[in-house]
C-alpha positions in Angstrom: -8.3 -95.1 196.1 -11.9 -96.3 196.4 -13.2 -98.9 193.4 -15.5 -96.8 190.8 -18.9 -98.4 190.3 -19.6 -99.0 186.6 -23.0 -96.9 185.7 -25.9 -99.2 185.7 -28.7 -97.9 183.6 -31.9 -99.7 182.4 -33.3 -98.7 178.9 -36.6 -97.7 177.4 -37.1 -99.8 174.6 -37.4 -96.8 172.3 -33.9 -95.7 173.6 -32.8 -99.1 172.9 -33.8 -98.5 168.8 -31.6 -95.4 169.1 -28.6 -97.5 170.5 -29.3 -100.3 167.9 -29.1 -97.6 165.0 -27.2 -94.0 166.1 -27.9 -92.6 162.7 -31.4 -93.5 162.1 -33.0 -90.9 164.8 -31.5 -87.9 165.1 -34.3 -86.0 166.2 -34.8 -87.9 169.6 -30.9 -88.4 170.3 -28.1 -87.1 168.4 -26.0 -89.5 166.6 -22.7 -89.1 168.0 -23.9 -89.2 171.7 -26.1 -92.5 170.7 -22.7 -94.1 169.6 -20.9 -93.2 172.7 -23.3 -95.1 174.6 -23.2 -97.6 172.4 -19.8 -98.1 172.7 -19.6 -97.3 176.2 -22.0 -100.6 176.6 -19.7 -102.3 174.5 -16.1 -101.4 176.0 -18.2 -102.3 179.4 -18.2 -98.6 180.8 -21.9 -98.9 181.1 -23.5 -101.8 182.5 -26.8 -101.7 180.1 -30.1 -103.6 180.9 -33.4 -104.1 179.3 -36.8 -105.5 180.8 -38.4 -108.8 180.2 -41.3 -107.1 180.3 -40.4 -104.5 177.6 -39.7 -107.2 175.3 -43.2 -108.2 175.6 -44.2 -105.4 174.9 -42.4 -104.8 171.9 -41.9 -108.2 170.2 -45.0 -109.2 170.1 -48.0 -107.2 168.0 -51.3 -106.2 170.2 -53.6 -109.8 168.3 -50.0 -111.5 169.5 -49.9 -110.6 173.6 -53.7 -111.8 173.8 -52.7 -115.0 171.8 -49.6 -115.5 173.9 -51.7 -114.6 177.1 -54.6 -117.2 175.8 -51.7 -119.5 175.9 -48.8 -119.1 178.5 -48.4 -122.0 180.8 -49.5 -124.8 178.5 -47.8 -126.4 175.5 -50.0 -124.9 172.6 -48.1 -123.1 170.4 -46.8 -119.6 170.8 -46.9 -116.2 168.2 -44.0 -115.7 166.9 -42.0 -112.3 168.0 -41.6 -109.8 165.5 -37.9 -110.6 163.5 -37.4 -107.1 163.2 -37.5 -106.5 167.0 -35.9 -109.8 167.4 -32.6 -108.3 165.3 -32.6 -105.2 167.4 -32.3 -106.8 170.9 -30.1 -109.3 169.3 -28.0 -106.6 168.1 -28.0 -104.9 172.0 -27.3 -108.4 173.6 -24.3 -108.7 171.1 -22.7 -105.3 172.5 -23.5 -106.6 176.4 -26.5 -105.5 177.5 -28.4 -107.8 180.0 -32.4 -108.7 180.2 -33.6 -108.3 183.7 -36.4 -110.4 185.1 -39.5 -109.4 185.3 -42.6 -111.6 186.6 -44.5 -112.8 183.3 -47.1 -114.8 183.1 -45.1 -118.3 182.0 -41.7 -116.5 182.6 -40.7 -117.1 178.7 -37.8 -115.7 176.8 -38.4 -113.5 173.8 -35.0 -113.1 172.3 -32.9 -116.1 173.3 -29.6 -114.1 172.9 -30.0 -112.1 176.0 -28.1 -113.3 178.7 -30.2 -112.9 182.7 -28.6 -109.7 184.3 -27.2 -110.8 187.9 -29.5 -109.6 190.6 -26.7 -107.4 193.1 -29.5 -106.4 195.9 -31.7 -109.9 196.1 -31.0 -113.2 195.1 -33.1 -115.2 192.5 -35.2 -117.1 195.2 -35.6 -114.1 197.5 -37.2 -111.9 194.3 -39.5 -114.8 193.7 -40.4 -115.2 197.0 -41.4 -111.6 197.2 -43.3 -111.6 194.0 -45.4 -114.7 194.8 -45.9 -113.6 198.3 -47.7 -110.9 196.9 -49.4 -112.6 193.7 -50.8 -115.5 196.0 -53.6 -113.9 197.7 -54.6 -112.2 194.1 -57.5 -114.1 192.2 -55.6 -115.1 189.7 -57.1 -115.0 186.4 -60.4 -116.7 187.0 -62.7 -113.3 186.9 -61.0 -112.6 183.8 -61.7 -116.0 182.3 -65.7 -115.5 183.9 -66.3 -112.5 181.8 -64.5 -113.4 178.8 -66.6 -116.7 178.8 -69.6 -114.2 179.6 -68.9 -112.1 176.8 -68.8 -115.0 174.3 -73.1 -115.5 174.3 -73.0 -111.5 172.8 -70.0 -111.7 170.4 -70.9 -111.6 166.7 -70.2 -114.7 164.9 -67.6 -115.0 162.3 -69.0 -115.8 158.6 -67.4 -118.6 157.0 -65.8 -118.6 154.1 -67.6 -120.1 150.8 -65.7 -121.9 148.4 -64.5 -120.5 145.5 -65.4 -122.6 141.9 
């Protein structure tokens, strides 16, 4: 008898608030199938997996991803990720889902509880390989940095605050 393959499915951050909460949107999945996933992830029926780039996208606010952006690759300090969002993947990570790389800029962790999902088709070096073989040619971010630093000369400045009394 031939070995079954546990289903491997990546989730959509909004699924993810579903699996977190069952009862909380009922409109988008019904309860009772939310909580068999959930506990299909948990008894390990479903091998469950979230991006590194999703949690980008949703643990940080849109003022955040252009500070963290501003930022990544040196040691000035970071936004903080939402706590909210922070609880939620917590929560997922808790019941065995995984965090599967994605190429960020600085390659940093949102939510430390996540453990790194075993790549089955390429090994660790291979995928970075192939993602800086095709990054390398790219300009990098220099004609971003150009025009922001362009822009600057038009941008309105702020008014300063006066002191009260």
């Amino acid at each position: 008898m031939a070995e079954r393959m546990i289903p491997r499915v990546t989730f959509d951050t909004n699924v993810c608030n579903v699996i977190n909460n069952p009862a909380k949107w009922p409109t988008l999945v019904a309860p009772d199938d939310a909580r068999k996933i959930r506990t299909a992830i948990s008894n390990g029926r479903i091998a469950g997996f979230v991006s590194e780039a999703s949690l980008f996208v949703e643990c940080l606010s849109f003022p955040d991803k252009l500070t963290y952006l501003s930022v990544a690759g040196t040691p000035d300090p970071r936004p903080a990720p939402d706590p909210r969002m922070v609880a939620i993947f917590d929560d997922l990570a808790a019941i065995g889902v995984e965090l599967l790389h994605a190429p960020l800029i600085g390659a940093e962790k949102f939510v430390e509880s996540f453990n790194w999902a075993q790549d089955l088709v390429h090994s660790a070096k291979d995928r970075h390989d192939r993602f800086f073989a095709f990054v390398r040619p790219l300009p990098r971010r220099e004609p971003l940095k150009t025009y922001g630093e362009s822009l600057l000369g038009h941008q309105t400045r702020i008014p300063k605050r006066g002191r009260s009394g």
